[in-house]
C-alpha positions as CSV (number, residue, x, y, z in Angstrom):
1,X,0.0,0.0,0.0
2,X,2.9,2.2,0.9
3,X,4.7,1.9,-2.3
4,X,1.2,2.2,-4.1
5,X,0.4,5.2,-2.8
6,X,4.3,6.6,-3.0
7,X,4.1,5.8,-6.8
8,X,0.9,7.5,-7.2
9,X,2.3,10.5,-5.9
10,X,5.1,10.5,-7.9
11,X,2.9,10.2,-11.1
12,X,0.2,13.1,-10.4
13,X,3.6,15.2,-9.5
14,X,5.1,14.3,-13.0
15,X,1.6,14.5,-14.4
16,X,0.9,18.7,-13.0
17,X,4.5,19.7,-14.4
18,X,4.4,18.0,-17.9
19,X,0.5,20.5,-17.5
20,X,2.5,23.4,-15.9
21,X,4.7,22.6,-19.4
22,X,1.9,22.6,-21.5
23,X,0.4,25.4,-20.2
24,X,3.4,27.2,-20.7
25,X,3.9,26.8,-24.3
26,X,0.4,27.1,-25.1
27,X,-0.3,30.3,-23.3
28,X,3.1,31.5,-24.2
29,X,1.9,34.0,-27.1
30,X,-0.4,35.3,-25.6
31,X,1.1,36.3,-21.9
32,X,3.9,37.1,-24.2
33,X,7.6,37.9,-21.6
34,X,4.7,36.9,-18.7
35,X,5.5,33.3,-19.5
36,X,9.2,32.8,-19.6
37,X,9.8,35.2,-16.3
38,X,7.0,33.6,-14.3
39,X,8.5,30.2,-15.6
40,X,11.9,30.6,-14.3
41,X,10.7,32.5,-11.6
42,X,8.9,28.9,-10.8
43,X,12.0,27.2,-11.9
44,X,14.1,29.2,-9.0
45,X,11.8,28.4,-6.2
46,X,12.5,24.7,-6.9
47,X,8.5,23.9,-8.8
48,X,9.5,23.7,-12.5
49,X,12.7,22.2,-13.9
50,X,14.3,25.9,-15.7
51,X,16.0,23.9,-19.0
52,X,12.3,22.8,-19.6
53,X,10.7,25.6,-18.9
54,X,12.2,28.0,-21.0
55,X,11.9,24.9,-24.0
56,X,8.1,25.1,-23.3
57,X,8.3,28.8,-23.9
58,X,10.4,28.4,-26.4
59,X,8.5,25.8,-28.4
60,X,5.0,27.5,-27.8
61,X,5.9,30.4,-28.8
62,X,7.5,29.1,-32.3
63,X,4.5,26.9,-33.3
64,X,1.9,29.8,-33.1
65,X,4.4,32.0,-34.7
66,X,4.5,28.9,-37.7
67,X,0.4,28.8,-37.5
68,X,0.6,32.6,-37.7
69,X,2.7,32.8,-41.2
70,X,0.8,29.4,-42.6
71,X,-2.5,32.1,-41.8
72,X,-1.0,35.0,-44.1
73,X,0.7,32.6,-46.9
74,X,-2.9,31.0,-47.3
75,X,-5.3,33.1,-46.0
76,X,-4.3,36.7,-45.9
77,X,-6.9,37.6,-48.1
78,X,-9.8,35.8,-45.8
79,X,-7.7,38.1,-42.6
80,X,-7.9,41.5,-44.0
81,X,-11.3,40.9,-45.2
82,X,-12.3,40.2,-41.9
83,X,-10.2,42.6,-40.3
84,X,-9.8,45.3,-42.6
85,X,-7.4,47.4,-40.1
86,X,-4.9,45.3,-40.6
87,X,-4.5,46.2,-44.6
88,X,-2.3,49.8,-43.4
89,X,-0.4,48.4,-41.1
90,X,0.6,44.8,-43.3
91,X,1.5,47.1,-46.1
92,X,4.0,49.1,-44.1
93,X,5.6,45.7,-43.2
94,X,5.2,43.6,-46.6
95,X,8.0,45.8,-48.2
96,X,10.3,45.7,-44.6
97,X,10.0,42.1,-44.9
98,X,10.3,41.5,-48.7
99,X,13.7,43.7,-48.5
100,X,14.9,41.7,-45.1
101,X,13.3,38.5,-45.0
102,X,16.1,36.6,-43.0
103,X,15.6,39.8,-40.6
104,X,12.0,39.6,-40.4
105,X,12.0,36.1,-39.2
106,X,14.4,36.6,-36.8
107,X,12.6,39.7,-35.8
108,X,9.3,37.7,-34.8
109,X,9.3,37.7,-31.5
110,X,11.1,41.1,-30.6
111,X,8.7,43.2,-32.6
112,X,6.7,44.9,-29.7
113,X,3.0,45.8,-31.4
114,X,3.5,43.4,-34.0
115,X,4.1,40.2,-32.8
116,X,1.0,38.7,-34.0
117,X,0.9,40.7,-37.7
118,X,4.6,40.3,-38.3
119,X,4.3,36.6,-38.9
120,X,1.4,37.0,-41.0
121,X,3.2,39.3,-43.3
122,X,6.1,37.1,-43.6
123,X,3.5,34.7,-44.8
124,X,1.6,36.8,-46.8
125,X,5.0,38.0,-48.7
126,X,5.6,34.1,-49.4
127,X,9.2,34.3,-47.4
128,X,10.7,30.6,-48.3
129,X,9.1,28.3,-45.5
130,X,12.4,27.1,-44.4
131,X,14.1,30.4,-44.1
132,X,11.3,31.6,-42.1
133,X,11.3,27.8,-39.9
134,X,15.1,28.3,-39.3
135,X,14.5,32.6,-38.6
136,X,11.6,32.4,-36.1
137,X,13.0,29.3,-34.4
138,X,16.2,31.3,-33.6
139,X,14.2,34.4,-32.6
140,X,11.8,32.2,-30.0
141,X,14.8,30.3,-28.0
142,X,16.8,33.0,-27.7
143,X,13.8,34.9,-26.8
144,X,12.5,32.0,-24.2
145,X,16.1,31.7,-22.9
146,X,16.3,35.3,-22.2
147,X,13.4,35.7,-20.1
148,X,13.4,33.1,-18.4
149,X,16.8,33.5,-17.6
150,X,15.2,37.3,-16.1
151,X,12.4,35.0,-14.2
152,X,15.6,32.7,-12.4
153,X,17.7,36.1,-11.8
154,X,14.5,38.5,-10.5
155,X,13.6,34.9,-8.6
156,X,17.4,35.2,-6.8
157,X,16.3,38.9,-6.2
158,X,13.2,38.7,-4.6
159,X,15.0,35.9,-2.3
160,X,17.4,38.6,-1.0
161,X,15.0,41.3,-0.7
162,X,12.6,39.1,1.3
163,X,15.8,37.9,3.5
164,X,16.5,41.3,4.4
165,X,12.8,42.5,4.9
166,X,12.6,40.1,7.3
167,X,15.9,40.9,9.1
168,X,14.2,44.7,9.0
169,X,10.4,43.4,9.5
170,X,10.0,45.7,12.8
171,X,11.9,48.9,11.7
172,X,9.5,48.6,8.6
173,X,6.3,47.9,10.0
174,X,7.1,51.2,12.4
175,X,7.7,52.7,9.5
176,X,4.6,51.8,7.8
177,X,2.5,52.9,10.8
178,X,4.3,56.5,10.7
179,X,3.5,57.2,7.2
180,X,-0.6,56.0,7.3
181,X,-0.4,58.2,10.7
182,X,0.7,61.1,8.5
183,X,-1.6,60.3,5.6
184,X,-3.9,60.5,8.1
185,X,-3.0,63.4,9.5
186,X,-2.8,65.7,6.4
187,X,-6.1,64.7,5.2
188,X,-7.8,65.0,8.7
189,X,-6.1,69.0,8.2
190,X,-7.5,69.8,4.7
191,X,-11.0,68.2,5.7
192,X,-11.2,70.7,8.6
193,X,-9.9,73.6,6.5
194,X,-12.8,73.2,3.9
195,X,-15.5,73.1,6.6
196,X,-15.8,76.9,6.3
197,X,-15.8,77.4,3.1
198,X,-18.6,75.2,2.7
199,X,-20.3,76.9,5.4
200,X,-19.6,80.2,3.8
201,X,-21.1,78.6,0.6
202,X,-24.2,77.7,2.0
203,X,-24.9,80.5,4.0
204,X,-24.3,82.9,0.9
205,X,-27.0,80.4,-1.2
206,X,-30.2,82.4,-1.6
């Protein structure tokens, strides 16, 4: 029974972090640099494994930004229609990426406002499917390795600053009280200074 139920727990553990994975990479372009900083945040407080983490991230975010360019190489023309927005903006990038494909793919994933239209333009402007594979595959590790690596190092931070709040817990908590005393204060005086002029106020009313 003791081995049974050992074994059991072993599995549901491996089964919630192969989900924590999954969740990862699926949610990954969507929470955008929330993912890979929250994952190795995890990763540093000993819940996620931080070499899988950031590959969860990493592979997430690649295979929507694949989906994302097979949308514009054959259906661009169903995604403006139904977004006709879009049209401006997709022509600004068509010629960016026709004159720099290998930089538009590697660009995916660091283009703030266009992370989403970026790889539909590099489909819609028929960039060679393998260029693109190789480009946007570069640009989502590096990007996954980098943040998460942010996540494990704000992760070490927080541990220090919590070390020393907690050496300082008393001084801070004194000095908490002083400044909602003070708050309190001010806004007890400016209260009391507009009592008369809304007296005055109402006595002048007719």
């Amino acid at each position: 029974m003791f081995l049974t139920a050992v074994a059991s727990q072993t599995l549901l553990s491996r089964l919630s972090h192969l989900w924590a994975y999954v969740t990862l990479g699926a949610t990954s372009i969507f929470t955008e640099e929330a993912a890979p900083v929250v994952a190795g945040f995890a990763a540093h407080q000993g819940h996620l494994h931080v070499v899988r983490a950031a590959l969860a991230c990493a592979i997430g975010s690649w295979a929507a930004d694949i989906a994302l360019y097979g949308l514009g190489r054959w259906r661009a023309v169903r995604v403006v229609k139904r977004w006709p927005r879009l049209i401006g903006p997709m022509e600004r990038l068509l010629g960016a990426v026709q004159r720099h494909p290998w930089r538009a793919s590697l660009a995916v994933r660091f283009v703030y406002g266009a992370r989403l239209l970026l790889p539909i333009t590099c489909g819609a402007a028929h960039l060679p499917l393998a260029l693109y594979v190789v480009g946007s595959g570069v640009s989502a590790w590096v990007w996954a390795g980098l943040f998460t690596g942010l996540g494990w190092a704000f992760g070490q931070t927080a541990v220090v600053m919590i070390h020393h709040v907690r050496r300082h817990e008393d001084t801070l908590a004194i000095g908490l009280v002083a400044v909602v005393a003070l708050v309190v204060l001010i806004l007890t005086i400016r209260n009391e200074s507009r009592v008369p002029e809304e007296i005055e106020g109402h006595d002048q009313a007719p």
